[in-house]
VEXTOR-773064 format. One record per residue (C-alpha): residue number from 1; residue in three letters; x, y, z. Coordinates in steps of 0.5 Angstrom, whole numbers, plus 2048, in hexadecimal, padded with zeros to 3 digits. Layout:
ATOM   tormar   tilo     X     Y     Z
ATOM      NUM    ALA     X     Y     Z
...
***
This chain:
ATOM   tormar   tilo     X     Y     Z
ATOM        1    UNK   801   7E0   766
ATOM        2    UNK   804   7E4   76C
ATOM        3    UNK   7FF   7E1   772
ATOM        4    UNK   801   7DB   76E
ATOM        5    UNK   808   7DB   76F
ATOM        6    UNK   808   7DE   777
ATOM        7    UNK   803   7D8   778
ATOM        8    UNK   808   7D3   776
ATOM        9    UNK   80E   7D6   778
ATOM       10    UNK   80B   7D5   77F
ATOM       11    UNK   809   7CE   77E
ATOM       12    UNK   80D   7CB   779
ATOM       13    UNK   813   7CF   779
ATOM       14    UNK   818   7CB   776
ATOM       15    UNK   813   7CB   76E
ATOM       16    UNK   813   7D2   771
ATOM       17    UNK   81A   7D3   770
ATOM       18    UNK   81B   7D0   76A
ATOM       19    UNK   816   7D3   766
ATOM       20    UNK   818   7DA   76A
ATOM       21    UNK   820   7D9   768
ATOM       22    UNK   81F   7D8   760
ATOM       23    UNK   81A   7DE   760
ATOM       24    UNK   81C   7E4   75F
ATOM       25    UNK   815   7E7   75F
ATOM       26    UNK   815   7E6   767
ATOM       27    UNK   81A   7EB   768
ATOM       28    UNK   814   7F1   768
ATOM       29    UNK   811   7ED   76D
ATOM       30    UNK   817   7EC   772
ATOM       31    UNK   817   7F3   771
ATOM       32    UNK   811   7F5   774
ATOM       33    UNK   812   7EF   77A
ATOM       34    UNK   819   7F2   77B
ATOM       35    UNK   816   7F8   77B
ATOM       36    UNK   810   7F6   780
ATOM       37    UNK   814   7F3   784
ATOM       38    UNK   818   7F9   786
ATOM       39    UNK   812   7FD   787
ATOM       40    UNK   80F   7F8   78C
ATOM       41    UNK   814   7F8   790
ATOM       42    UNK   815   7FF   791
ATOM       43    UNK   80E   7FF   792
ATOM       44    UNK   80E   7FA   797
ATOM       45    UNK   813   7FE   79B
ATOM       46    UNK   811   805   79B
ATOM       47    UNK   80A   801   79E
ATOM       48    UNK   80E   7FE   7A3
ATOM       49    UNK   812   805   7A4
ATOM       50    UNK   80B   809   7A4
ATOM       51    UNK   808   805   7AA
ATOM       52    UNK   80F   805   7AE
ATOM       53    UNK   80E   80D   7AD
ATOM       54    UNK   807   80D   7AF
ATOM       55    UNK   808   80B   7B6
ATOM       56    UNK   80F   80E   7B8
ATOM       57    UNK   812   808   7B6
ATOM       58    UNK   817   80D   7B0
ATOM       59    UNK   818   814   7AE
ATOM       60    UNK   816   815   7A7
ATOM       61    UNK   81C   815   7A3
ATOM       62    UNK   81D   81A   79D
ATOM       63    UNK   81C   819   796
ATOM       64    UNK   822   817   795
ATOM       65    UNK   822   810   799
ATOM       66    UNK   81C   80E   795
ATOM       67    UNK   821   80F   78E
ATOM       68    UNK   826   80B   792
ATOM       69    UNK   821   806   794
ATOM       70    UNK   81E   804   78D
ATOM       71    UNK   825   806   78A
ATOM       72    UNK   828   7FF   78F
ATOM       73    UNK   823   7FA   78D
ATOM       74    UNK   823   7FC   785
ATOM       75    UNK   82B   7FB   786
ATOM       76    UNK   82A   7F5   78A
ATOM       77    UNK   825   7F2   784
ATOM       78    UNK   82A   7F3   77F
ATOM       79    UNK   831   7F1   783
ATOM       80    UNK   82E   7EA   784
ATOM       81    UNK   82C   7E9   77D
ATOM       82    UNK   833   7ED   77B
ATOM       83    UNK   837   7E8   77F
ATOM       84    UNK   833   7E1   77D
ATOM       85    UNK   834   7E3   776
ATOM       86    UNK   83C   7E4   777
ATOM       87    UNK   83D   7DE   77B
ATOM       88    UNK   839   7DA   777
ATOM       89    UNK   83D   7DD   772
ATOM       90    UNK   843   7DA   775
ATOM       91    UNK   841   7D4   776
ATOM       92    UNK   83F   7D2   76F
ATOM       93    UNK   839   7D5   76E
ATOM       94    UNK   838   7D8   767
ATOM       95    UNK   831   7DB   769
ATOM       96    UNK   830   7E2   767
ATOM       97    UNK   82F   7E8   76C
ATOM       98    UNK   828   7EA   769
ATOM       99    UNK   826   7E2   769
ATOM      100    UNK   829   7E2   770
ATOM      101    UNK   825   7E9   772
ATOM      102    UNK   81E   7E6   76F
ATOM      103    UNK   81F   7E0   774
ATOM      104    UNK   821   7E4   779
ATOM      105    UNK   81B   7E8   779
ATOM      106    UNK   816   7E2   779
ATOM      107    UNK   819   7E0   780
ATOM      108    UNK   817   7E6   783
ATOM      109    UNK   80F   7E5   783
ATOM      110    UNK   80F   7E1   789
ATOM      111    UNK   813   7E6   78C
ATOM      112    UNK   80E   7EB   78A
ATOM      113    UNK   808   7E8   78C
ATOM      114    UNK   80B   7E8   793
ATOM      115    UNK   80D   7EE   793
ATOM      116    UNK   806   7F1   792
ATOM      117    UNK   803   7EE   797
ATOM      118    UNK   807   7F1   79B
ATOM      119    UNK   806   7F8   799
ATOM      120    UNK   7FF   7F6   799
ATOM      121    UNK   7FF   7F3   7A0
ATOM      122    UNK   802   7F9   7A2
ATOM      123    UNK   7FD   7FF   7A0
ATOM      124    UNK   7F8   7FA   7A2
ATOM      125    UNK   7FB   7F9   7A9
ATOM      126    UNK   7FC   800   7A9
ATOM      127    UNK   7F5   804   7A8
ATOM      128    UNK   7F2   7FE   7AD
ATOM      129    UNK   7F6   800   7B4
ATOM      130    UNK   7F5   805   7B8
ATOM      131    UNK   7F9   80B   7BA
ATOM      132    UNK   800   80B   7BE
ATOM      133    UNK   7FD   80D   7C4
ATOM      134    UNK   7F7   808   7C4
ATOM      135    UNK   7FC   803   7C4
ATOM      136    UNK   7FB   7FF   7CB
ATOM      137    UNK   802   7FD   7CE
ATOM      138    UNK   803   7F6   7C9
ATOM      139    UNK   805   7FA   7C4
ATOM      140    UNK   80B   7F7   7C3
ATOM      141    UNK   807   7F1   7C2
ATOM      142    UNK   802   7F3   7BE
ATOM      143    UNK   807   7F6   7B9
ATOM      144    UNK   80B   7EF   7B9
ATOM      145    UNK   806   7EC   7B6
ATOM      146    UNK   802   7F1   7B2
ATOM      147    UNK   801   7EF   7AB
ATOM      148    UNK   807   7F3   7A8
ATOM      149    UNK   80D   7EF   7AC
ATOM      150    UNK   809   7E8   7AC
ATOM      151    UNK   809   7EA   7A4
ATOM      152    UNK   812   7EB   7A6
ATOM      153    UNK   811   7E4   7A7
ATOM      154    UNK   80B   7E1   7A2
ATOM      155    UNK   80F   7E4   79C
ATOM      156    UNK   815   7E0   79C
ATOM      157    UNK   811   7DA   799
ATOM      158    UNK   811   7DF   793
ATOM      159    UNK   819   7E0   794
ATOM      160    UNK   81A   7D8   794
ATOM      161    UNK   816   7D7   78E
ATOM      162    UNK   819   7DD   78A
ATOM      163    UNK   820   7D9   78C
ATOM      164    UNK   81D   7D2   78A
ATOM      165    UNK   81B   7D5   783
ATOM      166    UNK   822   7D9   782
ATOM      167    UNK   825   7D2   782
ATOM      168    UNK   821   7CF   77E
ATOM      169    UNK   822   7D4   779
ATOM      170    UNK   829   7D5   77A
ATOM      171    UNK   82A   7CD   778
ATOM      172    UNK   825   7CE   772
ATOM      173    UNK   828   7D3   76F
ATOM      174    UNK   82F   7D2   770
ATOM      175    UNK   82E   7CA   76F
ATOM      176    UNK   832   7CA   776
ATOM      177    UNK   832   7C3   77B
ATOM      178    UNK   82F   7C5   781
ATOM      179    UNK   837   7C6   784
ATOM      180    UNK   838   7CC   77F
ATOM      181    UNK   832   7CE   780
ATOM      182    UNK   832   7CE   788
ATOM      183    UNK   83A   7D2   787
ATOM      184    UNK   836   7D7   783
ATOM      185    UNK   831   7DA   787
ATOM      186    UNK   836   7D8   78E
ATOM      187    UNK   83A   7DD   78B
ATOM      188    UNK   835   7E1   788
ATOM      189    UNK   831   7E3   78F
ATOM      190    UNK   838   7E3   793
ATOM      191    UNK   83A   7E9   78E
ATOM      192    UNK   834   7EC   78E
ATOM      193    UNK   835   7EB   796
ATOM      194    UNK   83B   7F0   796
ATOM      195    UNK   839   7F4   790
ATOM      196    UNK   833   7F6   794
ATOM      197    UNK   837   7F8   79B
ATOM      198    UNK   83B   7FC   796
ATOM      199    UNK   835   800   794
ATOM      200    UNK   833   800   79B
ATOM      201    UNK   83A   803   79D
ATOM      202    UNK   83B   808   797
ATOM      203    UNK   834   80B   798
ATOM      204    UNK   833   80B   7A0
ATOM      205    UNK   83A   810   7A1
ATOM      206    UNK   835   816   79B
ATOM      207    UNK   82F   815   79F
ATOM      208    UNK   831   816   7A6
ATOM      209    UNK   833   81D   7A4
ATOM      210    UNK   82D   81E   7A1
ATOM      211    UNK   828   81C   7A8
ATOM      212    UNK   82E   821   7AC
***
């Protein structure tokens, strides 16, 4: 039932989302989607800030820059869906925060296939190259074009996909036309936008100290 539902989720989205929005059994899984989805994206980014480090490109930060890190993408995850329930809200909607929150997760799953990938091509690259200083003159070149920043460009089609589910879900369970639907997640991404410059803000001031 469980490989069942992410299948069709990811091709038939729109029986997807009506079976997922009238059953209320979906919401453990969502969860654990939710769940793997912050901890993916995390993982892709400690990957990346690893091989960074390994050949000067960053100094290690402390313990308590990756508490700040992970703490960002599980806020930025709950905030997008937070928002859409409350615009949807006030534009008609009459879904609840769970079946909104279940949807929600679902949308995710393309966004944790690619981050993965990305976290996997990292450590590949990353225990394949040589040291620094076997490095010829092209480094730069050669960096540009490693699988860790080619991947930067290769997972965007996942990020698309997920955008394209989040609107066919967010239809579906608010029985919206296409224009609330595209005012919703307009306003929802825009709010997550400066949600997420605030956060930067707010936690960038405390770690400046810790690194003096």
């Amino acid at each position: 039932m469980t490989l069942y539902i992410i299948r069709e989720v990811l091709s038939k989205p729109n029986i997807a989302f009506e079976k997922i929005s009238q059953n209320p059994r979906y919401f453990r899984l969502s969860v654990i989607l939710f769940s793997l989805a912050c901890f993916t994206s995390f993982f892709a980014e400690i990957s990346e800030l690893f091989f960074q480090i390994s050949y000067g490109l960053r100094e290690l930060p402390n313990l308590i820059h990756y508490v700040v890190n992970f703490g960002g993408i599980v806020l930025n995850n709950f905030v997008i869906i937070l928002i859409i329930f409350y615009i949807g809200r006030k534009l008609g909607g009459s879904t609840s925060f769970r079946q909104i929150f279940t949807s929600m997760s679902f949308c995710l799953i393309p966004v944790i296939i690619g981050t993965m990938t990305l976290a996997l091509s990292t450590f590949l690259y990353f225990f394949s190259i040589p040291s620094f200083d076997e490095l010829s003159t092209s480094y730069a070149s050669t960096f540009m074009f490693s699988p860790p920043m080619l991947s930067n460009f290769i997972i965007i089609p996942f990020f698309i996909w997920s955008i394209i589910l989040y609107f066919k879900s967010i239809k579906i369970t608010n029985n919206f036309t296409n224009l609330k639907t595209i005012l919703t997640l307009g306003l929802a991404f825009l709010l997550m936008y400066l949600e997420s410059m605030f956060y930067d803000l707010t936690t960038s001031i405390p770690l400046q100290f810790l690194y003096h």
